[in-house]
C-alpha positions in Angstrom: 147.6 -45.2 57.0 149.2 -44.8 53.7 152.5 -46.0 53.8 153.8 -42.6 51.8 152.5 -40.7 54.9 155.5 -37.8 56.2 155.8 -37.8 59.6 154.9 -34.3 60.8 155.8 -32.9 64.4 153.6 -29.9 65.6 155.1 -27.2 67.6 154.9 -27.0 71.3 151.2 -25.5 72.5 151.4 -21.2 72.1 148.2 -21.2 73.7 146.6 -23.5 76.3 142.9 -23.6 78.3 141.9 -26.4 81.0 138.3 -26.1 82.1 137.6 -28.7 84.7 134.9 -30.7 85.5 134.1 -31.6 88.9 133.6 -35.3 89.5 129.5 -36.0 89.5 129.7 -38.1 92.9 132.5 -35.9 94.6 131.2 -34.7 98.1 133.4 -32.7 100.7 136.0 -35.2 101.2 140.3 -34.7 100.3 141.1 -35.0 96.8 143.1 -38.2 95.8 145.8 -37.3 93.0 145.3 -41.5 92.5 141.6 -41.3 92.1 140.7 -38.3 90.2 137.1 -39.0 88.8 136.7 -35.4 87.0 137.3 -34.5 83.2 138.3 -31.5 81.8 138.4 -29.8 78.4 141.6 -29.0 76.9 142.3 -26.5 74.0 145.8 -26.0 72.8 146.7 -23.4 69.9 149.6 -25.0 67.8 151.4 -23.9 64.6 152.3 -27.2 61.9 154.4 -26.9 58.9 152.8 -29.4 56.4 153.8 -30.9 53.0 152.3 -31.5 50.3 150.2 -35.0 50.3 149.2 -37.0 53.4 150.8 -36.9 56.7 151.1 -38.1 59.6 150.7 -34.8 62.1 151.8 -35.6 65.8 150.8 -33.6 68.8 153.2 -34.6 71.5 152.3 -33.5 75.3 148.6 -34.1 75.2 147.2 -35.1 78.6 147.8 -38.8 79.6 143.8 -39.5 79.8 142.9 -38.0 76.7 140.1 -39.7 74.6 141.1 -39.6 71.2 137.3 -39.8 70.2 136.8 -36.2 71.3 139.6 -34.9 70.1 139.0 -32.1 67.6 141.4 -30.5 64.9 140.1 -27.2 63.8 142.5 -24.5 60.9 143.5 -27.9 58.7 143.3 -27.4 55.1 141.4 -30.7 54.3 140.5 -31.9 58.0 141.4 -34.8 59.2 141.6 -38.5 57.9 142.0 -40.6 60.9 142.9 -40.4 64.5 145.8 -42.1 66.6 146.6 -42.0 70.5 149.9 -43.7 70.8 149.7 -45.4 73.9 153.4 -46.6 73.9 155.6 -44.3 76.5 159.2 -44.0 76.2 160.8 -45.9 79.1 163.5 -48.4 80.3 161.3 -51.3 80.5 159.1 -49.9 77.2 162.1 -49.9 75.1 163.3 -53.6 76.4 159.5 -54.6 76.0 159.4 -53.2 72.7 162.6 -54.5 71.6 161.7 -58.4 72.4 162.7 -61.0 69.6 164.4 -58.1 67.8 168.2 -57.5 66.8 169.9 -54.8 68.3 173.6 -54.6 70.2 174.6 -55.3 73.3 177.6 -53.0 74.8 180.1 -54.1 77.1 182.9 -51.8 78.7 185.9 -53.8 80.4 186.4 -52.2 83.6 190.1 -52.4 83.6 190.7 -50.9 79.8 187.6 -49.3 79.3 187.1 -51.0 75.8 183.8 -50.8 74.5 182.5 -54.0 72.9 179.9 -54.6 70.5 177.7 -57.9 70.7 174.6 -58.6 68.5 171.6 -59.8 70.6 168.2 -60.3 70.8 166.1 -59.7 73.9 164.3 -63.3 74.9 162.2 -61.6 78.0 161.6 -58.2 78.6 161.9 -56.0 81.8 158.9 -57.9 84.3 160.2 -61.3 84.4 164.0 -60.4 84.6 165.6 -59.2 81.2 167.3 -62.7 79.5 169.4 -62.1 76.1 171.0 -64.4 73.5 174.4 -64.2 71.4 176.4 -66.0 69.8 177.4 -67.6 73.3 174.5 -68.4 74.1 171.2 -67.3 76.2 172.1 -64.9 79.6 171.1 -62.2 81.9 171.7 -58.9 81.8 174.5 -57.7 84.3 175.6 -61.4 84.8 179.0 -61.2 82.9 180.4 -59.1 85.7 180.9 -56.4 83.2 178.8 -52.8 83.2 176.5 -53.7 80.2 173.3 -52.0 78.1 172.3 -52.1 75.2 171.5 -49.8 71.8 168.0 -49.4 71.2 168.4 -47.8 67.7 165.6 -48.7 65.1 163.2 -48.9 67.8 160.9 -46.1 66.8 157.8 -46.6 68.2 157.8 -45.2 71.4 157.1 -41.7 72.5 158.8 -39.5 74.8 155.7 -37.8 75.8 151.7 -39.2 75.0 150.8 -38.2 71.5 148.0 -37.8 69.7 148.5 -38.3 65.9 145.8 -37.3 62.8 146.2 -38.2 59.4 145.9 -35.1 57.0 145.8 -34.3 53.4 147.5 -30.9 52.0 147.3 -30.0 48.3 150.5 -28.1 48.8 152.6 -26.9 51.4 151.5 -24.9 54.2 151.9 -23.6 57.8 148.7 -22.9 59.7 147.7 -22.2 63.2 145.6 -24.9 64.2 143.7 -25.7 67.8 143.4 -29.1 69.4 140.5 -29.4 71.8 139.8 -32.8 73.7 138.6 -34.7 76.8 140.8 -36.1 78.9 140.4 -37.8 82.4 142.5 -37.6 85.1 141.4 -33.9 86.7 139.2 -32.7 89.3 138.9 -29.5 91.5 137.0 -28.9 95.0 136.2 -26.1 96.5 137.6 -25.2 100.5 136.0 -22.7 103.0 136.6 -21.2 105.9 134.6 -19.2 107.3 135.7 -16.7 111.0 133.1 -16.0 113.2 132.9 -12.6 115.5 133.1 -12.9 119.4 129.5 -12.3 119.9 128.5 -14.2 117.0 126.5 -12.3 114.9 128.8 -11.9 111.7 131.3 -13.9 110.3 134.0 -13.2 107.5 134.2 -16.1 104.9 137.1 -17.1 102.8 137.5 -20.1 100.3 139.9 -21.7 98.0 139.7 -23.4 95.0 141.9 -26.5 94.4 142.9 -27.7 90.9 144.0 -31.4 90.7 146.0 -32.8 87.7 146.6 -36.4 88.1 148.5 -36.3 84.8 151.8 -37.1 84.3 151.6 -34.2 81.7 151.1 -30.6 82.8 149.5 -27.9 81.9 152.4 -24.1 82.1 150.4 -21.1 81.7 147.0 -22.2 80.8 144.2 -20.1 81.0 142.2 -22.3 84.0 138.7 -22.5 84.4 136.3 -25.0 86.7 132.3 -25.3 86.0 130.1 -26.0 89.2 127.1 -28.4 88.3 126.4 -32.1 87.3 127.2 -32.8 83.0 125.2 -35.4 81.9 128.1 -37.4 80.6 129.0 -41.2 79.7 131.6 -43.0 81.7 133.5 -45.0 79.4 136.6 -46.2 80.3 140.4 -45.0 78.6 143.3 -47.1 78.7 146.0 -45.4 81.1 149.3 -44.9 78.8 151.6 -46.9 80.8 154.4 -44.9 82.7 157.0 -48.3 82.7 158.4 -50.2 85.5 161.5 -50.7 86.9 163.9 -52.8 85.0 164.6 -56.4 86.7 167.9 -57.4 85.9 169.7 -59.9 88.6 171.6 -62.9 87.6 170.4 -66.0 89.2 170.9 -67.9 92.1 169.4 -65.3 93.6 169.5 -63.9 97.4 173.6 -63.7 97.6 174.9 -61.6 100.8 176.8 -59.1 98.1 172.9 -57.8 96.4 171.5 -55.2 97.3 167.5 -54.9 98.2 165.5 -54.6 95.8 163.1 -52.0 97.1 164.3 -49.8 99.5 162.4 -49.9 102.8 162.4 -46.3 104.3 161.4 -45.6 108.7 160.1 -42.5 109.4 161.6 -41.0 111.9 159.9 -41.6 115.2 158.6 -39.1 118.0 159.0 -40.1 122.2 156.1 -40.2 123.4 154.9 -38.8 127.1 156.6 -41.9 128.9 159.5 -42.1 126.7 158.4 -45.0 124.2 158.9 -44.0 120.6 155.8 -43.8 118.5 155.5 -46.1 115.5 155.3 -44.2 112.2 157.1 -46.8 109.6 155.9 -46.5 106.0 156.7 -47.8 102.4 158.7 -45.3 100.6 157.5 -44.1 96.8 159.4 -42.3 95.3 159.3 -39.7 93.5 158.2 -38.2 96.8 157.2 -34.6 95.3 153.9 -36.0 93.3 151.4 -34.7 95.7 152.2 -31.6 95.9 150.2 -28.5 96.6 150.9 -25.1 95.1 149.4 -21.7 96.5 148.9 -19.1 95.0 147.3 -15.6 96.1 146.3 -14.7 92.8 143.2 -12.6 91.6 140.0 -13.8 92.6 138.3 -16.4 90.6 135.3 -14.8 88.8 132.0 -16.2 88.3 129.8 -16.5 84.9 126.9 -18.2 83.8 127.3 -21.5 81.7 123.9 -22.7 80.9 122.4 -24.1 84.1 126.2 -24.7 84.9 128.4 -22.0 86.9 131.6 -21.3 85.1 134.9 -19.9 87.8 137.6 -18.4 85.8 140.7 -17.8 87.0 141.7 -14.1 86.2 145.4 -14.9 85.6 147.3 -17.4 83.7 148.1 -20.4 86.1 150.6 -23.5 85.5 148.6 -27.1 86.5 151.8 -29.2 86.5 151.7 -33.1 86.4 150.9 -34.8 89.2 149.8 -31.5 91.2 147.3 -29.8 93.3 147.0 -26.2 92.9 144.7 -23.7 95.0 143.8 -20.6 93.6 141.6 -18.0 95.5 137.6 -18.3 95.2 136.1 -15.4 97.2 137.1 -13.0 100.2 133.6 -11.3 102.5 133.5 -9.6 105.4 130.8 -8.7 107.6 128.1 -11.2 107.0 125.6 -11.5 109.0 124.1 -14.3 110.6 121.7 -16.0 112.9 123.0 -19.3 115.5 119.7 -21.2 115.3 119.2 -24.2 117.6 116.8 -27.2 115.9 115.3 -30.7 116.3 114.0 -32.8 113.9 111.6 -35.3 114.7 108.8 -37.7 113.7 105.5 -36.9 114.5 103.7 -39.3 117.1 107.3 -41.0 118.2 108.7 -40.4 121.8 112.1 -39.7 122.1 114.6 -39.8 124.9 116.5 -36.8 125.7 118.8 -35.7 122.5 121.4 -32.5 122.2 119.9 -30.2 119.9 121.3 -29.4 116.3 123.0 -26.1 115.6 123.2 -23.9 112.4 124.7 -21.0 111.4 122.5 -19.1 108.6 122.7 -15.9 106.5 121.3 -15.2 103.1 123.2 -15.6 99.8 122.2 -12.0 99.0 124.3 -9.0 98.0 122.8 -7.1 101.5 124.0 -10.0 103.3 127.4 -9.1 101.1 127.6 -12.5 99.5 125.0 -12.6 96.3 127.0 -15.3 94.1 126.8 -18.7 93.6 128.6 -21.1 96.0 129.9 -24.2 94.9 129.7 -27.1 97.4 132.7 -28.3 99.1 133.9 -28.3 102.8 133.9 -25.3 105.2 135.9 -24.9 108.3 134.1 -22.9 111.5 136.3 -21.2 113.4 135.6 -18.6 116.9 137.0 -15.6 117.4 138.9 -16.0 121.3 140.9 -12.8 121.9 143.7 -12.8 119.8 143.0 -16.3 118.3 141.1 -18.2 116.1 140.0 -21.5 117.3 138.6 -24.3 115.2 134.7 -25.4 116.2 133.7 -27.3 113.7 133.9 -29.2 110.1 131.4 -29.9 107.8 129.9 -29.9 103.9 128.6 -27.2 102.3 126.1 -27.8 99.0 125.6 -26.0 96.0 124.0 -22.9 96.9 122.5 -20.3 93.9 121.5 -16.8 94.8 119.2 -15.5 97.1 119.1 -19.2 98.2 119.2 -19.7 102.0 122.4 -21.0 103.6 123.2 -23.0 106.2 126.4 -24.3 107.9 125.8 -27.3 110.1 128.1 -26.9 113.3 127.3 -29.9 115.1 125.0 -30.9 117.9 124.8 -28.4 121.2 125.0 -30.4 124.4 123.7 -27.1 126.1 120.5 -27.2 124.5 118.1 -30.7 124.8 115.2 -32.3 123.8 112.8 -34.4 124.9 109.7 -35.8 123.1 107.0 -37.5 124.9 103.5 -39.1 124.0 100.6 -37.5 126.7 97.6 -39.3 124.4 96.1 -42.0 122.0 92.9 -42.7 120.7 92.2 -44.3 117.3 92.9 -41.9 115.0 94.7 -38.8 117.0 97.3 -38.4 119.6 98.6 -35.6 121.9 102.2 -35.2 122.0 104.5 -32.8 124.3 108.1 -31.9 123.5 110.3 -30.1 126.1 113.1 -27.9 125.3 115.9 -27.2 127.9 117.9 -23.9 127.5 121.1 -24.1 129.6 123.2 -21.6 127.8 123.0 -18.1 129.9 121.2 -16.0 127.0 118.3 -16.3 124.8 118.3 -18.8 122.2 116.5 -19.3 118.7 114.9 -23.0 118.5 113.5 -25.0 114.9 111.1 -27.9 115.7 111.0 -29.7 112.2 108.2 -32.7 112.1 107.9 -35.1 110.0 105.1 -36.5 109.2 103.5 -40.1 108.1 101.7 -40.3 104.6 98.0 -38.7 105.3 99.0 -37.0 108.6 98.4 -33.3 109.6 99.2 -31.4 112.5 95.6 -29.9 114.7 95.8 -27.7 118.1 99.2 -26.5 118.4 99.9 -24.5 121.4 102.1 -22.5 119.7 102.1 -20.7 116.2 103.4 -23.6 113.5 104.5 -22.2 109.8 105.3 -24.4 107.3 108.7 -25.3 105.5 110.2 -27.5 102.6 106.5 -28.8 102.9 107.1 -29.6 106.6 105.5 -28.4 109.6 107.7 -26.3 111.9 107.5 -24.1 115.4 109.7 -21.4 115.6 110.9 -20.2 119.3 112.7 -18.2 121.7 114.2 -20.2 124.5 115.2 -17.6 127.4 118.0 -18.4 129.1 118.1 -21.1 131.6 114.9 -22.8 131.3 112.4 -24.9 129.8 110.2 -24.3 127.3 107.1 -26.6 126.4 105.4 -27.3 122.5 102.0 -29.2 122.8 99.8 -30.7 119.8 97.9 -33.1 118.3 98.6 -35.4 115.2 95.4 -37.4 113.2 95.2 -39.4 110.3 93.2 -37.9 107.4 91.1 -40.8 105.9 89.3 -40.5 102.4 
């Protein structure tokens, strides 16, 4: 950088826009504010006041994970020269790590007068390894003379209050433009949450879902226009140094462990619940502080709507939204009433392979189709079952949900059914063909719908079923009505195609 650069401050973001991108190998589980794995794009709209010459433009408040390599400055008058992410935070143990081997002035207040005094110094060991000083007296540590004591940290310039991104531009004269900053930055991540209600005779259900925004930034986001895009982004994984929040400032004098110190780290119990027979249940943990960082906002806002990115599926939130640092924020995906849907009862077994008595699978399945009343995509996340008992709502079961497009089939696993078994056994074998038998027990007091899924080995093929077979996802599969209370019985044969 020129060393005749002016050093050029642009003003806060009038604009902002944070489209996130899921995280490629995120399933159903809880997002981790620690672990985010997701990206998003960020676009800021900033006014700058430039001279005339080079200079050194700084955009303070960028997003900790930003990767200065995307970042893209468009409304400059000659573009941009070079770009900078200053990775140095402004901090206690920054400053004293920044200020190592340098001259600066120690102050000193006597207690008794309160006269400030002014000693030159210069920092030996910065804040990890205990901070150690010398003067003209000699080497010590800080807070050893028994006098309140800190130091001035003027001249040390590098640091920033906030992370920064700085360009190098070139104006022919003076000028003020409106410029917008877009980049990539890690640290973000969203999931979606569904629950879905269903009726006391289960035949509909009314389903619900949220969609949670995670910034694991220590930056945030006020009034951004908030997007999230549904799909897998062919996209490299390169790694970007974390800006470094700073530590906590060691400063003890030495020997160490007297009666008068206080603990270093504060220790905090949770307070502890009696149990039944009066013992009190064990809940200690290790204390971070500040406690507020995992926060989760809520807001009933308008419904996310739904556009088409490419083969990708872009959710917009309607309203302006605020994705502070170090936040999870849910924002409403979709309300429907009234869908209708089928309980169907399944097994899935391999061909020509007895199998002791299992509880069948259940499904709950509807149509992503506007007659069904959904007919939008669904991105995949989790979904919470619950059943309709009188006046309450009772949880049945958990599960994922995947990706589902339009007019695609959906189906919500809700666990295996102890009421409803099946039983595989082998009747014959000869060379090349064998005659199996499945029974499947009904002990539920109504008629149920059953799925028998085969699979089959390579060059296998289903002959003489008893029953009318249909074929699915390339699979065989028997389709039946169980009445209430009994058994029902599936016979075929299996061979192996040759040739």
């Amino acid at each position: 950088m020129p060393a005749t650069a002016a050093d050029t401050l642009a003003e806060k973001p009038s604009a902002l826009s944070v489209t996130v991108y899921r995280a490629p190998e995120r399933g159903s589980g809880s997002i981790d504010l620690d672990r985010l794995e997701g990206f998003a794009l960020v676009s800021e709209t900033r006014t700058v006041h430039l001279s005339a010459g080079v200079s050194r433009l700084r955009f303070e408040g960028v997003a900790d994970g930003i990767e200065p390599a995307s970042a893209i400055v468009t409304g400059l008058p000659d573009g941009v020269l070079e770009k900078n992410r200053e990775g140095k935070l402004l901090s206690p143990s920054a400053l004293i790590a920044a200020a190592v081997g340098k001259p600066l002035t120690l102050l000193r207040t006597d207690r008794k007068t309160g006269q400030l005094t002014r000693v030159t110094a210069r920092i030996r060991s910065d804040a990890g390894g205990g901070v150690v000083f010398e003067t003209s007296e000699g080497i010590q540590a800080l807070r050893c003379s028994g006098l309140p004591e800190t130091f001035s940290f003027s001249g040390i310039t590098d640091l920033a209050a906030t992370p920064t991104l700085s360009v190098l531009v070139r104006a022919a004269q003076p000028v003020t433009r409106t410029v917008t900053l877009s980049y990539l930055a890690r640290g973000f991540d969203w999931a979606a949450d569904y629950t879905a209600t269903l009726s006391a005779d289960g035949k509909s259900m009314d389903l619900g879902a949220w969609v949670t925004l995670a910034n694991g930034n220590g930056v945030g986001f006020p009034a951004a226009h908030a997007q999230v895009v549904a799909g897998r982004v062919n996209r490299e994984s390169g790694e970007v140094q974390p800006l470094d929040p700073g530590g906590a400032i060691l400063a003890e004098c030495w020997p160490r462990g007297s009666t008068s110190d206080p603990p270093q780290f504060v220790q905090i119990g949770r307070a502890s619940p009696l149990a039944a027979d009066g013992s009190r249940v064990a809940m200690t943990q290790m204390a971070r502080m500040p406690a507020p960082m995992t926060a989760i906002a809520v807001t009933a806002q308008k419904r996310v709507e739904q556009e088409q990115l490419g083969d990708l599926k872009l959710y917009r939130v309607p309203d302006r939204t605020t994705m502070a640092a170090r936040q999870s924020k849910q924002v409403r995906l979709l309300d429907r009433q009234a869908i209708p849907v089928t309980l169907v009862y399944g097994a899935d077994l391999e061909a020509n392979q007895p199998t002791a008595t299992v509880p069948a699978s259940l499904l709950l399945r509807t149509q992503n189709t506007a007659a069904k009343h959904l007919g939008l995509p669904l991105p995949s996340g989790r979904i919470a079952v619950f059943v309709t008992r009188g006046d309450e709502k009772l949880l049945q079961h958990e599960s994922g949900i995947r990706d589902l497009a339009v007019d695609e089939e959906v189906e919500i696993n809700m666990g295996d059914s102890p009421d409803v078994e099946v039983t595989a056994v082998k009747e014959s074998r000869s060379e090349n063909r064998s005659a199996d038998r499945v029974d499947v027990h009904n002990a539920r007091p109504m008629a149920i719908q059953f799925e028998l899924r085969l699979r089959l080995p390579e060059g296998g093929r289903v002959v003489r079923p008893d029953h009318p077979m249909a074929t699915k996802n390339g699979r065989p599969i028997f389709r039946l009505t169980v009445p209430a209370n009994q058994t029902m019985t599936l016979r075929y044969q299996w061979e192996h195609v040759t040739g």
